[in-house]
Every structure is written in structure tokens, then in C-alpha cells.
KEPA-103847 format. One record per atom (N, C-alpha, C): z, x, y; residue in three letters. Coordinates in steps of 0.05 Angstrom, whole numbers, plus 5000, padded with zeros to 4 digits. Example, Ala and Ser with C-alpha at 12.3 -4.5 7.8 and 13.67 -1.06 7.14 Angstrom:
<drenlos>
515652644886ala515652464910ala515652644934ala514252574955ser514352734979ser515752585001ser
</drenlos>
This chain:
<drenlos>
500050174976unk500050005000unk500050185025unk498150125048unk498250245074unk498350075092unk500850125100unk500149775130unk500249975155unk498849835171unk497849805197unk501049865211unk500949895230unk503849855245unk503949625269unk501649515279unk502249305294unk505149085281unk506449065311unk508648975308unk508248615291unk505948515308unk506148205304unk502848165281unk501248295285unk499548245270unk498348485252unk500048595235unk499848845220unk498348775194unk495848985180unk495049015154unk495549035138unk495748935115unk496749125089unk493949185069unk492949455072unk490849555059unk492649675026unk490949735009unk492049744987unk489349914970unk491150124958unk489150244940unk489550274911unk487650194897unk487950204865unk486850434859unk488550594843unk487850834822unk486750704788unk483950684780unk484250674760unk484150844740unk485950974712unk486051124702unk485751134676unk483551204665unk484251314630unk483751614626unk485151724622unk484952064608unk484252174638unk481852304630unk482052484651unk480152364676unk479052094669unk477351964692unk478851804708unk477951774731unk479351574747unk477151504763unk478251144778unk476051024795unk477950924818unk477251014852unk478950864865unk478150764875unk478950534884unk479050234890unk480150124915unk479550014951unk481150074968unk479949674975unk482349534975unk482149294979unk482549295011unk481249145028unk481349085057unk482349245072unk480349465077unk480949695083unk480849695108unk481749555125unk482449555149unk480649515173unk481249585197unk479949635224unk479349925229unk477749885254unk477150105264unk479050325282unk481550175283unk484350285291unk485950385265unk484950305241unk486250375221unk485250635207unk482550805218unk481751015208unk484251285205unk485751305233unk487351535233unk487951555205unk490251295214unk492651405192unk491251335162unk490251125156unk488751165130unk487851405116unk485751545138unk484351825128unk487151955111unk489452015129unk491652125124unk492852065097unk493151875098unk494851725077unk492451785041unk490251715044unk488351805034unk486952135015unk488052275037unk487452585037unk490552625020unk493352515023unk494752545013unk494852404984unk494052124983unk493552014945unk491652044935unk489052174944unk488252194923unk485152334931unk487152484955unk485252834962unk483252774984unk482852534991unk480652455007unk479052215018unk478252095034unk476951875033unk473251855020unk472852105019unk469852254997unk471552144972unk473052054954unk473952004941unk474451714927unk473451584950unk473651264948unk471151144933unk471251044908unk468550984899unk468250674900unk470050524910unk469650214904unk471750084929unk469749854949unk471549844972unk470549464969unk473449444952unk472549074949unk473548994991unk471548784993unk472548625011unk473248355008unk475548225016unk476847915009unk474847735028unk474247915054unk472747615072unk472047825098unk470147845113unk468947865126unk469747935157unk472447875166unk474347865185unk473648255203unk473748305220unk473448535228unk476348665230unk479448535220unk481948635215unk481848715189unk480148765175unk480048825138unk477548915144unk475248885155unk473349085146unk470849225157unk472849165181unk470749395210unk470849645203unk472849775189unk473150075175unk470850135162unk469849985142unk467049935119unk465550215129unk463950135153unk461150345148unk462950595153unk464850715162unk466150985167unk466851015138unk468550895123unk468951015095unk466151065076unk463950865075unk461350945067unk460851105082unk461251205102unk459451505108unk461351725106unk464451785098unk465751965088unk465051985059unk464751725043unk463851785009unk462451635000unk459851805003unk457451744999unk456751604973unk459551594950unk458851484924unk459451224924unk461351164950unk462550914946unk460350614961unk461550334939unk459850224956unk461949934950unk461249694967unk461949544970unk461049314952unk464049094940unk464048924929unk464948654947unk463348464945unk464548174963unk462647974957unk463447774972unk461147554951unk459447544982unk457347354974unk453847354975unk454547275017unk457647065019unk457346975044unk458647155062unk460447365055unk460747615065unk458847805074unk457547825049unk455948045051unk453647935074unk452947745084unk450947665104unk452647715126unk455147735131unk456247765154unk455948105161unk458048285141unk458348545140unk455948735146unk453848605129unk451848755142unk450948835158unk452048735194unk451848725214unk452948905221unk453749095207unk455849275219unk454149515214unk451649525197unk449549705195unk450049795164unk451249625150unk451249835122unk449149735108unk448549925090unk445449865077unk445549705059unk443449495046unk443649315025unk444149485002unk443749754986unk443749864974unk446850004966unk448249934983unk451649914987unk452649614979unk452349454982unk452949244979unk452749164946unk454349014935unk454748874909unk455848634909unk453848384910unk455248104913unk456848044888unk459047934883unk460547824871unk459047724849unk457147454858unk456547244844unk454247394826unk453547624827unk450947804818unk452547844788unk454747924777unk456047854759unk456247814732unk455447854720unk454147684694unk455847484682unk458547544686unk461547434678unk464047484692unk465447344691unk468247334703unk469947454709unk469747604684unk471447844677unk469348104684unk469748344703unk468948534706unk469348784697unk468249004685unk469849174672unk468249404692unk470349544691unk469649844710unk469350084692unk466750134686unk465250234672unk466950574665unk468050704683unk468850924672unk472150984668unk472450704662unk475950654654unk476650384639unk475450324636unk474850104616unk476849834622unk478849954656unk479649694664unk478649474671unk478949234676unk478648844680unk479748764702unk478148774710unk478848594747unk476848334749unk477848124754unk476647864753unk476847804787unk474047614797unk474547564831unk475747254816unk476547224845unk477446804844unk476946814868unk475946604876unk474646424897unk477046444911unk476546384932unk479346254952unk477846114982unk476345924969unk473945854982unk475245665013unk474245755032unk475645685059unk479145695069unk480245975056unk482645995057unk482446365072unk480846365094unk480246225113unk477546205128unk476046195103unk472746295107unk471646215080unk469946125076unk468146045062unk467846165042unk466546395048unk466246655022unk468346885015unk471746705021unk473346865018unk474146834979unk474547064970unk475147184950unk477547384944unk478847304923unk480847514916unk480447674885unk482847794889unk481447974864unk484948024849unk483647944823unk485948024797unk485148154780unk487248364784unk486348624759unk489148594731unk487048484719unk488748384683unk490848614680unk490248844693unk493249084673unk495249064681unk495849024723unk497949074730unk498248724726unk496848584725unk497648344727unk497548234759unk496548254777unk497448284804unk494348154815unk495247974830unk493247884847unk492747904880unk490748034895unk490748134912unk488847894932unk490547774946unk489347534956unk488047504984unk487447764994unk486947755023unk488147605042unk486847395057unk488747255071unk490547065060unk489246955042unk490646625030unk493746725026unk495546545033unk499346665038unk498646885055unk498146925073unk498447165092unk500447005112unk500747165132unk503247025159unk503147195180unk503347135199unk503647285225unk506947425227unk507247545232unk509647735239unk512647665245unk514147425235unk516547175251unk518847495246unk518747675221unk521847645216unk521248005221unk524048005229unk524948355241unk523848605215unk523548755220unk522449035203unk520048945189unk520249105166unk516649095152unk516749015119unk518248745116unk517248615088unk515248685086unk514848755050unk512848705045unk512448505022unk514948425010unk516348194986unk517047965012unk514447685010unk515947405019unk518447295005unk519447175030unk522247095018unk522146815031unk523946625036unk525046425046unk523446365073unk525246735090unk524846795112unk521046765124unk520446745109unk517546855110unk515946635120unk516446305103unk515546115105unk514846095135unk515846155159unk516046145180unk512846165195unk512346505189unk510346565196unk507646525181unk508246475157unk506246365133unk505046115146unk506745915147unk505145685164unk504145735195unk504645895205unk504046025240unk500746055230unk501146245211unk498146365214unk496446135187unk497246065173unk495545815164unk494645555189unk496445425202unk496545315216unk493845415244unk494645685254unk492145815262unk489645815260unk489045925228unk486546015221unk485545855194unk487045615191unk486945475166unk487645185181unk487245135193unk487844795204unk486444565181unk487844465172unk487244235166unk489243985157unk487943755155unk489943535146unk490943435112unk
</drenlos>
């Protein structure tokens, strides 16, 4: 996990190591803004030697607070390229990254996805207008753990830097649903 430090509307970017023997594949879910390069690079160069290192950069939704970073990490590692579904990817592209970077979701053959040089299972799920249309999350079968982009996100209500919702949390959870999720 790497969060942002904004006080009221902070990130939580997150990177997956996947591992068998001596291969590994990494994996950087909503990798932030264009304010988020510093300390990322940093944090990066420290887990796992580099942002040249990043081979897989899923995006949840299209938002420029998750993934205005995009074309800077594709041009630090040239191997890496982007996963998101079909109504993302018409947005992101605007940011100049090449179709040849891009990997729609729905392209797929099945549900279940296997990452070819670790033989881990990461499945997308829809999270369709929670809070965009072509928003998607992603569950990877090992840790068990589902990585939801916005859907339960919250604006900032309670003192220091949870990263486990609690009680307390409900507060700002409806602030920013209520926000960017209106409905009846």
C-alpha cells in the first residue's frame, strides 16, 4: 500500500508482487496522479528496485486521481502495459498512451485470468456505475482480497490515516458516495 498524503482526499495505490520460484510479476492497482510520481518512484525503487519494473498497471476507472500517473510509468517500463475495461480505455487514451499498451478487460476469454509467468488468478467484477460506468475491480483468488477502486471509498471525516474501515468510517463513506454516486 502507498497513500497519497493529502489530508481530506488521499490515494491508496497498492502493489502486487506475484511470486513463484524465481519469477515474479508486478502489479500496481490505481496508480495514482500526477502529484503522486515523487514519492511513488521512491517507494518503488525501494520494493521492488524500480518503476522499469512494473509489468502490469490494472486501472479500476478512468478518474485522473488513479490514473493520470499511466503514461509516466509506461514510459519508465517499457514492458509494462495496461489492463481496464473497453469504457476506460476510450477515456485514458487521451492521455496519449498507445493502443498497443492497452488490454480491455472484456477481450478475455474467461473470468478467471491467469498470469502467465506465475501461474496466479485474478478475476475483474464489474462495479458498473459505482462511480462510472466502466468501473471494475479486481480479485486475486490467493490472497483472497478484493481491490475495489472507488466503490466503499470515503472522503477523509476521521483524524490520522486508517487504512481498516470501522464504525467511524461510515461518516465519510456516505460524503463521498453521496458526492460522486447520487442516487435514489
Amino acid at each position: 500500500l502507498i497513500r497519497s498524503d493529502e489530508p481530506d482526499f488521499h490515494r491508496n495505490i497498492y502493489l502486487k508482487i506475484f511470486k513463484n520460484g524465481n519469477k515474479s510479476v508486478n502489479m500496481i492497482m490505481d496508480p495514482g496522479s500526477r502529484s503522486d510520481i515523487e514519492p511513488l518512484t521512491k517507494v518503488l525503487e525501494e520494493l521492488i528496485g524500480g518503476i522499469d519494473k512494473i509489468d502490469i498497471i490494472f486501472l479500476s476507472h478512468q478518474d485522473p486521481d488513479v490514473s493520470s500517473s499511466t503514461p509516466f510509468l509506461l514510459s519508465a517500463s517499457q514492458r509494462a502495459f495496461v489492463i481496464t475495461s473497453q469504457d476506460t480505455i476510450r477515456l485514458v487514451k487521451m492521455y496519449g498512451i498507445p493502443s498497443k499498451k492497452l488490454k480491455a478487460i472484456e477481450d478475455f476469454k474467461t473470468e478467471t485470468v491467469v498470469i502467465r509467468d506465475t501461474g496466479h488468478r485474478i478475476r475483474f467484477i464489474p462495479a458498473y456505475f459505482c462511480h462510472f460506468r466502466g468501473a471494475m475491480m479486481l480479485y486475486d483468488l490467493e490472497s483472497r482480497v478484493l481491490f475495489t477502486g472507488d466503490f466503499m471509498g470515503g472522503v477523509n471525516t476521521i483524524d490520522g490515516n486508517p487504512i481498516y474501515a470501522d464504525e467511524e468510517a461510515w461518516d465519510g463513506i456516505l460524503l463521498f458516495h453521496s458526492i460522486y454516486m447520487p442516487s435514489n
